[in-house]
Structure formats: structure tokens, C-alpha cells
GUMI-302717 format. One record per residue (C-alpha): chain; x, y negated, z negated. Coordinates in Angstrom, 1 decimal, padded with zeros to 4 digits. Layout:
BEGIN
<pt><guti>A</guti><u>X</u><v>Y</v><w>Z</w></pt>
...
***
This chain:
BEGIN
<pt><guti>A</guti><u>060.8</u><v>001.2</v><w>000.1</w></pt>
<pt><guti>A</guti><u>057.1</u><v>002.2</v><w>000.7</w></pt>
<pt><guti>A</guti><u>057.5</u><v>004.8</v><w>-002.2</w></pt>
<pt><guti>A</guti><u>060.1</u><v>003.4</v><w>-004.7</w></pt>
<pt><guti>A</guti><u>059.0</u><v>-000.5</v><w>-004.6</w></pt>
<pt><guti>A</guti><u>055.6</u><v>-000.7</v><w>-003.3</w></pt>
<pt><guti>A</guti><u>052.4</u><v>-000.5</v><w>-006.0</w></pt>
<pt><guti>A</guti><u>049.7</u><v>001.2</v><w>-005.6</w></pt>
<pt><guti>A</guti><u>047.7</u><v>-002.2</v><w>-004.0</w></pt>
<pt><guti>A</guti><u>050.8</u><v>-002.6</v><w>-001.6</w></pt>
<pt><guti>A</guti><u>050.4</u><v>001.0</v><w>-000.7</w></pt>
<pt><guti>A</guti><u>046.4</u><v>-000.2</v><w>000.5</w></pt>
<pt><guti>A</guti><u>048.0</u><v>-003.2</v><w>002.7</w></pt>
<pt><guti>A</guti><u>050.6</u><v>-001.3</v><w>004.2</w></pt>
<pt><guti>A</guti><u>048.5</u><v>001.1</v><w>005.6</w></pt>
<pt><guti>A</guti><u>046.1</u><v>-001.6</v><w>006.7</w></pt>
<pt><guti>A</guti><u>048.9</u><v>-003.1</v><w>008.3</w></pt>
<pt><guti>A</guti><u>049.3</u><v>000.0</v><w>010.5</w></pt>
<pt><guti>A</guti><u>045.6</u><v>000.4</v><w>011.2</w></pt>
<pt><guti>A</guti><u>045.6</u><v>-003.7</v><w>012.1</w></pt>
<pt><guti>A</guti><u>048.6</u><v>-003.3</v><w>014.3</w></pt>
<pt><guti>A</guti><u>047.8</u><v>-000.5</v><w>016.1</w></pt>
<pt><guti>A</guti><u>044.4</u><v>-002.0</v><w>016.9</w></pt>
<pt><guti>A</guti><u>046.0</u><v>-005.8</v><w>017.8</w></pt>
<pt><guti>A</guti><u>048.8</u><v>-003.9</v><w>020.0</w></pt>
<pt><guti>A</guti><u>046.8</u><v>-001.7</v><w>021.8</w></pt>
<pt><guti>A</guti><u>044.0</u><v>-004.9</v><w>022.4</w></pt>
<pt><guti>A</guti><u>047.3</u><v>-006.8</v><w>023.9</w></pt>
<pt><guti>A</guti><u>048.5</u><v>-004.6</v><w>026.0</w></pt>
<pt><guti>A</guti><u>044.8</u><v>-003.6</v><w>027.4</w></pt>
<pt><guti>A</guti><u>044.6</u><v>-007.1</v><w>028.1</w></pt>
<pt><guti>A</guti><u>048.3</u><v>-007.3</v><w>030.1</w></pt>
<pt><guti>A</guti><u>049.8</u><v>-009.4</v><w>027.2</w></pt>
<pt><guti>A</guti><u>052.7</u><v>-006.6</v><w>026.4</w></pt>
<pt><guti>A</guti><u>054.3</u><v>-004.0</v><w>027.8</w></pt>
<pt><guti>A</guti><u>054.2</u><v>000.0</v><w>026.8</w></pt>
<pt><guti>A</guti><u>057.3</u><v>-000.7</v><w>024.6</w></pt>
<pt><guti>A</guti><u>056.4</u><v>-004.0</v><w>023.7</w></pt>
<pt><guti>A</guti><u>052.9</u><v>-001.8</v><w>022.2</w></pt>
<pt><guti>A</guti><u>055.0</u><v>000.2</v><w>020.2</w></pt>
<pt><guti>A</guti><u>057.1</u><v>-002.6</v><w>019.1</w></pt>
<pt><guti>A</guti><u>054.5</u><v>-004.8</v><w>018.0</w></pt>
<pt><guti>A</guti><u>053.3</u><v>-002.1</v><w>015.6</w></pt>
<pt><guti>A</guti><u>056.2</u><v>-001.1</v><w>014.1</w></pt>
<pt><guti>A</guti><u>056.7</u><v>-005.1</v><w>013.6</w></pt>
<pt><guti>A</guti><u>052.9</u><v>-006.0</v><w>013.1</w></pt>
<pt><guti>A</guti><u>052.7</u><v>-003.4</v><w>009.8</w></pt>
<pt><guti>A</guti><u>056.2</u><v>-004.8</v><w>008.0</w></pt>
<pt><guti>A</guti><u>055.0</u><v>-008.4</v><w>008.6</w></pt>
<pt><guti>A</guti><u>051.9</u><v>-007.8</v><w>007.7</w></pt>
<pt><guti>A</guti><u>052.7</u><v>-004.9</v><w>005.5</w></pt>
<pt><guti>A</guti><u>055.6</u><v>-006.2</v><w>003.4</w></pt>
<pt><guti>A</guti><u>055.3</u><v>-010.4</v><w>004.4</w></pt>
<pt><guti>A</guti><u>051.5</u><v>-010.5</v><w>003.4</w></pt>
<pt><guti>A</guti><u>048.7</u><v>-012.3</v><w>005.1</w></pt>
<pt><guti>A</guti><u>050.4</u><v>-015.4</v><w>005.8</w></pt>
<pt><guti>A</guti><u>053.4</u><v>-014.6</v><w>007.6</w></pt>
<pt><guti>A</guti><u>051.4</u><v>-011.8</v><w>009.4</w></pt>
<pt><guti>A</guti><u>048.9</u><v>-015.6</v><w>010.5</w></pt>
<pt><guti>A</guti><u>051.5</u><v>-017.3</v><w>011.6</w></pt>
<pt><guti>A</guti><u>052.9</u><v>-014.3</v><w>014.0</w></pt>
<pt><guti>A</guti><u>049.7</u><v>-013.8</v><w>015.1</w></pt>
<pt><guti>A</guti><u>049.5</u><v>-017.7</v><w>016.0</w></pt>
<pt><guti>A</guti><u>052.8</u><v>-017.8</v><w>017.5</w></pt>
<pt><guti>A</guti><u>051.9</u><v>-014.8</v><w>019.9</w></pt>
<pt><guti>A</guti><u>048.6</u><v>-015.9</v><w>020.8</w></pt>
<pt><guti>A</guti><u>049.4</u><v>-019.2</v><w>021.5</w></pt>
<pt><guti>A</guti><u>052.6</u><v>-018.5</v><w>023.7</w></pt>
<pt><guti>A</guti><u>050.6</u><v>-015.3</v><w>025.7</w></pt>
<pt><guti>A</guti><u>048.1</u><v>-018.1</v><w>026.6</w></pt>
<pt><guti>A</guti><u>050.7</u><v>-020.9</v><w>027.7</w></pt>
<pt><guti>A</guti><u>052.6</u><v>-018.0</v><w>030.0</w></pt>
<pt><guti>A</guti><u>049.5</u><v>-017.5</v><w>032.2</w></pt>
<pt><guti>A</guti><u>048.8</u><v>-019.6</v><w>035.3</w></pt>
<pt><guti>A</guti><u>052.1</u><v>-020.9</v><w>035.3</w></pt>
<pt><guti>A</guti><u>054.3</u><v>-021.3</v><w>038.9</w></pt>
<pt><guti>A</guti><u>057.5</u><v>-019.5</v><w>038.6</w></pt>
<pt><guti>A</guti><u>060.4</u><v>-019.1</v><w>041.6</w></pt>
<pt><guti>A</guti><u>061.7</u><v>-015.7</v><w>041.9</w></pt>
<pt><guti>A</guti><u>064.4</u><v>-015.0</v><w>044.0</w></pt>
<pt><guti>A</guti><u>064.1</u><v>-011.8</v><w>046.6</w></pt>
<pt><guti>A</guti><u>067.6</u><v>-011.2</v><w>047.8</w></pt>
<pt><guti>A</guti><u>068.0</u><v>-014.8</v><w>049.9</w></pt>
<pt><guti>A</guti><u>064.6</u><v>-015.2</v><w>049.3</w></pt>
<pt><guti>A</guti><u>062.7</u><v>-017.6</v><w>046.9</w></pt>
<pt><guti>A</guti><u>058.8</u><v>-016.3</v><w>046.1</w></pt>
<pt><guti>A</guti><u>056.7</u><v>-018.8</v><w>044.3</w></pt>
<pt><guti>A</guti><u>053.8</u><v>-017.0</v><w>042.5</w></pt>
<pt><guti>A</guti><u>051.8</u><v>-017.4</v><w>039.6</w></pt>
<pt><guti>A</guti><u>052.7</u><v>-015.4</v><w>036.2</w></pt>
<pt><guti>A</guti><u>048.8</u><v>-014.7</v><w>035.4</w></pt>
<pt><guti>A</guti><u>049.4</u><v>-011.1</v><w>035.5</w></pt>
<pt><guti>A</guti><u>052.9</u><v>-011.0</v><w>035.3</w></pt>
<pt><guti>A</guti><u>054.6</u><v>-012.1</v><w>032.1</w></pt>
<pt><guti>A</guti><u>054.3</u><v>-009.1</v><w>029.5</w></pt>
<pt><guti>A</guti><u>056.1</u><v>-009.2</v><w>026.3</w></pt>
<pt><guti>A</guti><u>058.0</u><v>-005.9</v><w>026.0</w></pt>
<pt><guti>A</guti><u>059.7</u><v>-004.6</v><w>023.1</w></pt>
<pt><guti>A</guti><u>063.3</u><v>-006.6</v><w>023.4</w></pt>
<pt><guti>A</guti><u>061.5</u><v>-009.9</v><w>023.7</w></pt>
<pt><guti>A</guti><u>059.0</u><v>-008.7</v><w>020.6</w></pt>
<pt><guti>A</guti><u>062.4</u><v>-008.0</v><w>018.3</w></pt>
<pt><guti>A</guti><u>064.4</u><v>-011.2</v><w>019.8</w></pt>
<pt><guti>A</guti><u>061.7</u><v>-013.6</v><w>018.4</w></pt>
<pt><guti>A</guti><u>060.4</u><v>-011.5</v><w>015.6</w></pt>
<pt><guti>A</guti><u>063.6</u><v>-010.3</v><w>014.1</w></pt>
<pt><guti>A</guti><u>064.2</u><v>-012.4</v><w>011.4</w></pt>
<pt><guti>A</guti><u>060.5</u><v>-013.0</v><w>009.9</w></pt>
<pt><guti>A</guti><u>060.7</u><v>-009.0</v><w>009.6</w></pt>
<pt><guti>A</guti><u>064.6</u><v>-009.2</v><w>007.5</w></pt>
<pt><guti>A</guti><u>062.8</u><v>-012.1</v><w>005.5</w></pt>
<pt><guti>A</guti><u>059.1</u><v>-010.4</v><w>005.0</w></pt>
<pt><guti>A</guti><u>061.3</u><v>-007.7</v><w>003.6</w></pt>
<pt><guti>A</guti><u>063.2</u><v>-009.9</v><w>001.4</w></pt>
<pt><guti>A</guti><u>059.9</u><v>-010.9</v><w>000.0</w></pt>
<pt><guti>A</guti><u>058.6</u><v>-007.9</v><w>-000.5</w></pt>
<pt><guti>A</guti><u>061.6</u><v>-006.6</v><w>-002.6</w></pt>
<pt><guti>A</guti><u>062.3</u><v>-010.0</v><w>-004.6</w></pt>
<pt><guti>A</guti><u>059.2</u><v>-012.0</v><w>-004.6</w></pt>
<pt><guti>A</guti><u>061.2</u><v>-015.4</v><w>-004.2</w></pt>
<pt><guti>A</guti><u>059.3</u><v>-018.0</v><w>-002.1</w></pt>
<pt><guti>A</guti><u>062.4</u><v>-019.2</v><w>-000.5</w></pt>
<pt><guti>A</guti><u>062.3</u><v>-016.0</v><w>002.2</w></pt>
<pt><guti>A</guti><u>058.7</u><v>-017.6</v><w>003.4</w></pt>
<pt><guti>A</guti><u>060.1</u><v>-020.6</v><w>004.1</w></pt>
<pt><guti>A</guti><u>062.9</u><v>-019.2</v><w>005.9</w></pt>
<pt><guti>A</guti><u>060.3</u><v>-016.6</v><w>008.1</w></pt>
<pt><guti>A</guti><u>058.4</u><v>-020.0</v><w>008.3</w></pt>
<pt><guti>A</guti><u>061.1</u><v>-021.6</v><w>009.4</w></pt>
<pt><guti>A</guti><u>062.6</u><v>-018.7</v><w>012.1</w></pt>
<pt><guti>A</guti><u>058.7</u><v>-018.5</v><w>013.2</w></pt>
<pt><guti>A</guti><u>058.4</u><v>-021.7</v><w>013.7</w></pt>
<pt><guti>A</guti><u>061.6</u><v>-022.1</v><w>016.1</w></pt>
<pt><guti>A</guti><u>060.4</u><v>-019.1</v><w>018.0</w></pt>
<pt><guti>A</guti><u>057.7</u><v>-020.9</v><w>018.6</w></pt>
<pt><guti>A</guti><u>058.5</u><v>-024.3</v><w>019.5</w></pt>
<pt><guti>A</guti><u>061.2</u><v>-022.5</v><w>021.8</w></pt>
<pt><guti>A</guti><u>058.1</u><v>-021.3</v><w>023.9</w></pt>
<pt><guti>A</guti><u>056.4</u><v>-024.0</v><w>024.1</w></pt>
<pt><guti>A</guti><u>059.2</u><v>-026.3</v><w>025.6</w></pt>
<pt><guti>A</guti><u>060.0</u><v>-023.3</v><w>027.9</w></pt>
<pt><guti>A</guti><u>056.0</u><v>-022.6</v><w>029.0</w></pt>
<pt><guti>A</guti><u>055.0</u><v>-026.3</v><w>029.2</w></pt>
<pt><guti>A</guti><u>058.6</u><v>-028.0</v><w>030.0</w></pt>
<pt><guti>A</guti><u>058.6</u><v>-026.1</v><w>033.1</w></pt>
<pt><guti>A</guti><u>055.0</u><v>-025.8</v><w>034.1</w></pt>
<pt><guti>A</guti><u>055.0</u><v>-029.1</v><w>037.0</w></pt>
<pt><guti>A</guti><u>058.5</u><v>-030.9</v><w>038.3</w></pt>
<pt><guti>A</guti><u>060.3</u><v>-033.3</v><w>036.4</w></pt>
<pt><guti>A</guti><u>063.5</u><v>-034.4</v><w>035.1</w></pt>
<pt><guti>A</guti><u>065.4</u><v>-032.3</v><w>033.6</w></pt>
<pt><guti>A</guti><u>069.0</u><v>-032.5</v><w>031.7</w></pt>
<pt><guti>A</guti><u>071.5</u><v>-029.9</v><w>030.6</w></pt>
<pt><guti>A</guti><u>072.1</u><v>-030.8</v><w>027.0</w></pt>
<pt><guti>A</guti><u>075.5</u><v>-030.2</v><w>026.9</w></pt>
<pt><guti>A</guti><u>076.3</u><v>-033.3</v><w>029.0</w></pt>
<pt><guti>A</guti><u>073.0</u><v>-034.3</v><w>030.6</w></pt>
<pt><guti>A</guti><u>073.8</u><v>-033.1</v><w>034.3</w></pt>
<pt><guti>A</guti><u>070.4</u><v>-033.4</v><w>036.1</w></pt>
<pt><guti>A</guti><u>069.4</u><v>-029.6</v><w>036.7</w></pt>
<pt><guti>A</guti><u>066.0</u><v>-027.9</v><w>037.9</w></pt>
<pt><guti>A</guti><u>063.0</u><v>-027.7</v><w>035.1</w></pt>
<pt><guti>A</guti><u>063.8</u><v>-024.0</v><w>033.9</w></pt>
<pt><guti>A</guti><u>067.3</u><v>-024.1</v><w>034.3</w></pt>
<pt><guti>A</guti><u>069.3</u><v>-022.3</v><w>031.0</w></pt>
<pt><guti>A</guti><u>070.3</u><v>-025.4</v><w>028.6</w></pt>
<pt><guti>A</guti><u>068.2</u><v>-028.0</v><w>029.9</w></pt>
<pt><guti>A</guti><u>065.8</u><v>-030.2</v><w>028.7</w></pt>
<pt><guti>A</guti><u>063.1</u><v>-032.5</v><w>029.3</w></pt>
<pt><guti>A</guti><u>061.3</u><v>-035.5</v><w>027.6</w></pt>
<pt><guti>A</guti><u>057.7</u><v>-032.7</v><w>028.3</w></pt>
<pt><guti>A</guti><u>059.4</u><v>-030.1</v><w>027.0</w></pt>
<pt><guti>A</guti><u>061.3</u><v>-031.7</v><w>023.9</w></pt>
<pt><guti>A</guti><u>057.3</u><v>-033.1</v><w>023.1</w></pt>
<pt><guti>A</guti><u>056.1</u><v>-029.5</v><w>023.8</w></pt>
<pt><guti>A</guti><u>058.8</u><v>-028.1</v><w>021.3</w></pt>
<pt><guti>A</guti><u>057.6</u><v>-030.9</v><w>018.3</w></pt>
<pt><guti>A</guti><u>054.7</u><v>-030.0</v><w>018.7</w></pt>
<pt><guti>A</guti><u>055.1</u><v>-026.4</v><w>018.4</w></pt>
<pt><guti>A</guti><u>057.2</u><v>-026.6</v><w>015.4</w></pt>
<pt><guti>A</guti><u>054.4</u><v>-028.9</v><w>013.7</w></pt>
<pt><guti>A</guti><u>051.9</u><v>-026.3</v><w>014.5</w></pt>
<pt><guti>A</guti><u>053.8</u><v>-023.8</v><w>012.5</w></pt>
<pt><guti>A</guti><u>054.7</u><v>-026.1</v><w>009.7</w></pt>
<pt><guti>A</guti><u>050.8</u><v>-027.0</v><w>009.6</w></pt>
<pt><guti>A</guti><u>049.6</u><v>-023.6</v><w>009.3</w></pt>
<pt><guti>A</guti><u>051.5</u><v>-022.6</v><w>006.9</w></pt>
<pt><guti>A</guti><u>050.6</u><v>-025.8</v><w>005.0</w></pt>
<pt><guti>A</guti><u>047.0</u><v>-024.8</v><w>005.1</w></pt>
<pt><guti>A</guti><u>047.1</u><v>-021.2</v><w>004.7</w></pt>
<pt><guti>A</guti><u>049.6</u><v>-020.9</v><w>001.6</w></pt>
<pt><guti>A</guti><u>048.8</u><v>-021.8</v><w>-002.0</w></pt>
<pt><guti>A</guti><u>050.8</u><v>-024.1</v><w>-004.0</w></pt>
<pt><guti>A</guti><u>053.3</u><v>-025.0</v><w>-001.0</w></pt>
<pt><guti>A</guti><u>055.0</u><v>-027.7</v><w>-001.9</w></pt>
<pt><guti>A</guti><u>054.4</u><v>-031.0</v><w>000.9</w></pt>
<pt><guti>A</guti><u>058.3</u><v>-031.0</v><w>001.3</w></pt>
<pt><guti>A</guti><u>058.8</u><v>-027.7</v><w>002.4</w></pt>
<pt><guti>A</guti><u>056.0</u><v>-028.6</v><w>005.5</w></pt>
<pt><guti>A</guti><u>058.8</u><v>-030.8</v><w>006.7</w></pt>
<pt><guti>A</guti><u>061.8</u><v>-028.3</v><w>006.2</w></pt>
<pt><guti>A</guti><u>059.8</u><v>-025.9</v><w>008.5</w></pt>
<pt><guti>A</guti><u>058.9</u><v>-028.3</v><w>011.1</w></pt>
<pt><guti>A</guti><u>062.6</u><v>-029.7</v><w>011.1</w></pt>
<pt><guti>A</guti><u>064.2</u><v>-026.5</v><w>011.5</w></pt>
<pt><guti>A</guti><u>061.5</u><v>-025.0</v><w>013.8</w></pt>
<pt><guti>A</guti><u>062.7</u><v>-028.0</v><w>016.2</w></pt>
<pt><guti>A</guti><u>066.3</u><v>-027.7</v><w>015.7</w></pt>
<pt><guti>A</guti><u>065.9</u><v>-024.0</v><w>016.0</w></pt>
<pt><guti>A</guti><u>064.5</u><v>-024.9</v><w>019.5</w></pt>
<pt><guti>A</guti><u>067.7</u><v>-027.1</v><w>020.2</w></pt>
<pt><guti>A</guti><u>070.3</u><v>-024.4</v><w>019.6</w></pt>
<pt><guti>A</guti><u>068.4</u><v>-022.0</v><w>022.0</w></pt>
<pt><guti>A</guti><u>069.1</u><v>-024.8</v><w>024.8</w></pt>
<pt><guti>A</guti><u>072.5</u><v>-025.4</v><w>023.6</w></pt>
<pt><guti>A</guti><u>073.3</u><v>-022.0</v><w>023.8</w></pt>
<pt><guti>A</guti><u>071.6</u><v>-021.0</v><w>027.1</w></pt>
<pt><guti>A</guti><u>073.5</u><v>-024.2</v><w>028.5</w></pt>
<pt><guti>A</guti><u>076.9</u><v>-022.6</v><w>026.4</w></pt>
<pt><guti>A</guti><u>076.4</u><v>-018.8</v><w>027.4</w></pt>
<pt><guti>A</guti><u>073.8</u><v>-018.4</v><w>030.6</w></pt>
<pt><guti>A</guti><u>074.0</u><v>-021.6</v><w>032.5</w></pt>
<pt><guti>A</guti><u>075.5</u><v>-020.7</v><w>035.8</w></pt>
<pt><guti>A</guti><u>076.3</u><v>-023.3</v><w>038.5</w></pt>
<pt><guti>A</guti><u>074.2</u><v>-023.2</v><w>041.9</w></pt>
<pt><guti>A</guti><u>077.1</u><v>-024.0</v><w>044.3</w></pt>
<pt><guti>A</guti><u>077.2</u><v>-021.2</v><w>047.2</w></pt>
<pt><guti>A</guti><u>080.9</u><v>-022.0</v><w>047.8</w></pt>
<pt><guti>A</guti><u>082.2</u><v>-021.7</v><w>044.4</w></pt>
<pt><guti>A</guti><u>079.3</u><v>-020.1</v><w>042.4</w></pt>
<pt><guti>A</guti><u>079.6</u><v>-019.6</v><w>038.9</w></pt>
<pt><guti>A</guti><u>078.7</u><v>-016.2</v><w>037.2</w></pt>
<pt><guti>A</guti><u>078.6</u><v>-016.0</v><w>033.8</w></pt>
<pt><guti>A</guti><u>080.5</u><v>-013.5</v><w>031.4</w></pt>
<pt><guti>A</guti><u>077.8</u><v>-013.5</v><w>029.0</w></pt>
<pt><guti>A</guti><u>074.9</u><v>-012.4</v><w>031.2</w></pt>
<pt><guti>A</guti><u>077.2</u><v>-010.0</v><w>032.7</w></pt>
<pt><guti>A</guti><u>077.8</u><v>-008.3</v><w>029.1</w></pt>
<pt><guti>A</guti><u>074.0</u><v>-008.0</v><w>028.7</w></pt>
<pt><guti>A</guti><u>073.8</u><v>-006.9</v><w>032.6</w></pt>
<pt><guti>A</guti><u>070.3</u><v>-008.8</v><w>032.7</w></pt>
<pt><guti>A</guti><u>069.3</u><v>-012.7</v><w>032.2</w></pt>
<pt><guti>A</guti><u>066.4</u><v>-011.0</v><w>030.2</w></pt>
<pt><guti>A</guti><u>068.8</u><v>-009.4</v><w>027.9</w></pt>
<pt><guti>A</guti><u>071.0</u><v>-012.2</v><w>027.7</w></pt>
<pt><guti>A</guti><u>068.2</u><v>-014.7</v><w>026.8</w></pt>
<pt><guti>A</guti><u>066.8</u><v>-012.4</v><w>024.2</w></pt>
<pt><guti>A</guti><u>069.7</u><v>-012.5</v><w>023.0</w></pt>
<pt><guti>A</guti><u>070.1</u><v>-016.2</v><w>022.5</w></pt>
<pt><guti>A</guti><u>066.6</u><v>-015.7</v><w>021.2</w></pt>
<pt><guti>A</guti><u>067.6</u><v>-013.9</v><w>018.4</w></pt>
<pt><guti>A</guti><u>070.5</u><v>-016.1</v><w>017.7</w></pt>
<pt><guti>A</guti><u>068.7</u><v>-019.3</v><w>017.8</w></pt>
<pt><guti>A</guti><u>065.4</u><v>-018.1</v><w>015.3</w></pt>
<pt><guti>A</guti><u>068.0</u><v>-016.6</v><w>012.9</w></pt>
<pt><guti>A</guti><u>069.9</u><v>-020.5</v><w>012.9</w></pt>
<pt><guti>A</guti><u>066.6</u><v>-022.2</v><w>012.5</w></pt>
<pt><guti>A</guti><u>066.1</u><v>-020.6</v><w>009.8</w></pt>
<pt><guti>A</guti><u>069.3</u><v>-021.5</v><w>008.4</w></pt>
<pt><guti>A</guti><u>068.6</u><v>-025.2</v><w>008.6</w></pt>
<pt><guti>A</guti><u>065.8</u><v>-024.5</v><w>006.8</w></pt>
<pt><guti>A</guti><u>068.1</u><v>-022.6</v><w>004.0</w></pt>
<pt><guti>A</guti><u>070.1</u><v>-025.9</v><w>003.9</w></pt>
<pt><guti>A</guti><u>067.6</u><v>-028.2</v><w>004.0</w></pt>
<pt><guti>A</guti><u>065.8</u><v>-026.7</v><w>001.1</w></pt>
<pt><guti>A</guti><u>068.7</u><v>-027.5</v><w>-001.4</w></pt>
<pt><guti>A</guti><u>068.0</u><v>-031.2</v><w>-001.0</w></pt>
<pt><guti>A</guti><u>064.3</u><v>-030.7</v><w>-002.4</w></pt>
***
């Protein structure tokens, strides 16, 4: 692709891509934001977004991460130790690796491609779109679950504990809006001759996007808490980590935002 497609100014971003990532990973993991994988990861991904999605994709990754590696610090998480429970704070302790860089980033890098090769705007909207759900995803999970509150499983509004896979709370529904505005706003700003519509394409599918990850964390990794009959469930068991499992749905609820987006754009 780099040699058949690409001209000789694409050849110049590439490369600067590469140079860019490699300086932004390495800055990020320095800084405990990523892992040794998630390093590698994020230049492999940084230099096709970048490389092959242009400028304004590559901003709005770059936004998406920064924003999200901020709201992870200082926040109180519960970790169980055998039959144990440790509360401690995640300032040090939540680094993207390579799994969670791929579960979120997956589909901007299928669509920066697309652009790349066909040059149709329709494939920024949808890595605008798949962006934006990653996004407002974190920010209902980073901000939902920062301090008590009621929380909901969406599938039939049990009352579960704030963090819980498929629930959802009034903070974190805000959080996820807001998010998903963020994303369609940028990309307002940034791109030239995006039509006002399309802002509300992006900022409806970001959200929805951040639905169908609680709808399928409360479909696929909710798990009951009751010690006489507890409930393990077959889908974290096939990924043989919550991690893996929840990248997972990661990956399946950006790729669905950003087919709401692909719908709603044939009503424009």
C-alpha cells in the first residue's frame, strides 16, 4: 500500500507518522500511561492513523487518549485478593497495553485505511464516529464510577454496584454525552467543509456506541454476586480474563457505533 497507492507527499507523512508515533509512544509509556506492548502498539497504530487517516483523525486519537489517560488517574478502584477486597488508587496503576490500544482503535485504523485507498469522506465520519464511542465509553466508565451512586443494569434496571459490567448511572450516562459531544466538536472544528449534520451523526452514534458496550457487558460479562449460587460467565471464561473479555466488547461496541453512524448518514 505504502509503495503502489501512496504519492510521493504521502510517502513524507507516512514517515512522519512513524517518527511522531514513536516519539508520542515512548513519551506515554515514560510517563506510566501504556504498557511495553501498548508502546509498540501505539506506533504501529499512531503511523496508519496518522499515516494513512491524516491529521484529523490522528487529533482526535490523540484527544481521545489524552483525555481518558487523565480521567484513569486518582481514581478509587476495589480489587479483590483471594477473599480479600483492596481499595487503592489507580494513579500509577492503569496502563493501556497493546489489547486495550487495538480494542478501542481498531476500527478508525480499518476506516483511516479506507480513506486512504478511496478518498470518500464517508470513512471519516465512520472513524469519527467509532472514535467518538470509544470515547464516550471511557468517560461513563472513568467518571460513572469515580464516587458511590446509583447504578442500574440496563438490561432490566437491577440496582448493581457503580462499575459493575452493564450498568449505568444518570453521572455516567452525562459523562458518556459529553464525551461523544467532545468528539463530534472536534472534528467540527478541525475538518474543512464538514457538513453541520454530520456533527450530529457523530455525536449520536458516539453515545449509542457507548450504550451497546453496557448492553453487552450486561449480555456477555455480567456475573451475579450471590456466594451460594454464583454465576460465572461463559464469555469471560472463553477469553480466560475480564480484561480480554471487555476488550472484546470494546471492539464490538466502536465497530457498531460506527454503524449507526453509516445508517444515520443516509437520512442526510
Amino acid at each position: 500500500m505504502f509503495i503502489l497507492e501512496g504519492r510521493s507527499d504521502d510517502h513524507v507523512r507516512i514517515l512522519l507518522a512513524l517518527a511522531l508515533s514513536a516519539l508520542a509512544a515512548s513519551t506515554a509509556f515514560l510517563i506510566h500511561w501504556i504498557t511495553l506492548d501498548g508502546l509498540f502498539a501505539s506506533i504501529v497504530y499512531g503511523t496508519v492513523v496518522l499515516g494513512l487517516g491524516g491529521w484529523l483523525i490522528a487529533g482526535l486519537v490523540l484527544l481521545f487518549f489524552i483525555t481518558g489517560s487523565i480521567l484513569a488517574k486518582d481514581r478509587i478502584v476495589d480489587i479483590k485478593d483471594g477473599s480479600h477486597t483492596k481499595t487503592y488508587s489507580t494513579r500509577f496503576a492503569i496502563r493501556r497495553n497493546g489489547m486495550q490500544v487495538w480494542s478501542n482503535g481498531f476500527w478508525v485504523a480499518v476506516f483511516s485505511v479506507m480513506w486512504f485507498l478511496f478518498q470518500l469522506n464517508i470513512f471519516l465520519v465512520l472513524a469519527a464516529a467509532a472514535m467518538a464511542s470509544a470515547t464516550a465509553d471511557t468517560w461513563a466508565t472513568e467518571l460513572g464510577t469515580r464516587k458511590k451512586g446509583r447504578t442500574y443494569l440496563i438490561t432490566n434496571f437491577t440496582r448493581v454496584d457503580p462499575g459493575t459490567d452493564g450498568g449505568i448511572s444518570i453521572k455516567g450516562t452525562l459523562a458518556g454525552i459529553w464525551g461523544s459531544l467532545l468528539i463530534a466538536t472536534a472534528y467540527l472544528v478541525i475538518s474543512e467543509g464538514f457538513p453541520m449534520p454530520y456533527f450530529s451523526v457523530v455525536a449520536i452514534s458516539g453515545f449509542l456506541g457507548c450504550l451497546t458496550d453496557s448492553y453487552l457487558g450486561a449480555i456477555f460479562q455480567y456475573e451475579t454476586k450471590n456466594d451460594d449460587h454464583p454465576k460465572t460467565n461463559w464469555f469471560n471464561n472463553q477469553f480466560e480474563s475480564h480484561e480480554n473479555a471487555n476488550n472484546a466488547v470494546n471492539w464490538m461496541s466502536t465497530g457498531i457505533g460506527a454503524f449507526f453512524a453509516l445508517l444515520l448518514s443516509q437520512f442526510i
